[in-house]
N, C-alpha and C positions, 0 to 999 in steps of 0.2 A: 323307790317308794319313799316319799317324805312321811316322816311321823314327828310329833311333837310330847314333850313328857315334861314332868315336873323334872327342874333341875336339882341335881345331887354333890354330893361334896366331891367326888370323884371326876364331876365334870370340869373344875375348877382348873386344874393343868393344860386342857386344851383347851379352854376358854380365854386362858393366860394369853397362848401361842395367837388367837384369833385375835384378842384384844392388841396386841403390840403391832398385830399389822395393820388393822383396822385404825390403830392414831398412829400411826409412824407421819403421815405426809404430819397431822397436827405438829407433832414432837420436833419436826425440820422445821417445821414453821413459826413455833413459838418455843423450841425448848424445855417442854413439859409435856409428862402423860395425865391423863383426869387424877385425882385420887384416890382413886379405887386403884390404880395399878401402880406398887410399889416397884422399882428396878432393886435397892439395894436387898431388900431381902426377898427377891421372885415373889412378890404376892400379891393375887388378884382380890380382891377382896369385893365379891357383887354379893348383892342382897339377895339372898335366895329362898325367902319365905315366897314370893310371888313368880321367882323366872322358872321359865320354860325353857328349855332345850329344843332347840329343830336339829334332828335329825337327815340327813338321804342315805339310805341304805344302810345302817347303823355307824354312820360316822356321821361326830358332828359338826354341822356347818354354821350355828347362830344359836344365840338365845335371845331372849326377849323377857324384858321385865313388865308386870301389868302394873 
């Protein structure tokens, strides 16, 4: 079952994990992650007054910012 919820601070750790794979080919390609995703000190840093979480079966696979 997919569900979608407001995102939490808690989601931030595996948002991390999604984020690094999600630009990895970028990072081979140019050498750089966006700025929201720091390497030295592990921090994602997404704007979370507006992101969503998607869920499937209570693990999460995407967020989405509006």
């Amino acid at each position: 079952m997919i569900t979608v919820r407001k995102m939490s601070k808690s989601d931030i750790p595996i948002l991390w994990e999604v984020a690094l794979r999600a630009f990895a080919p970028d990072y081979e390609r140019f050498g750089v992650y966006p700025p929201m995703i720091n390497l030295k000190k592990k921090r994602f840093l997404p704007p979370r007054i507006f992101g969503k979480t998607i869920l499937e079966s209570d693990t999460i696979i995407m967020r989405i910012l509006q």
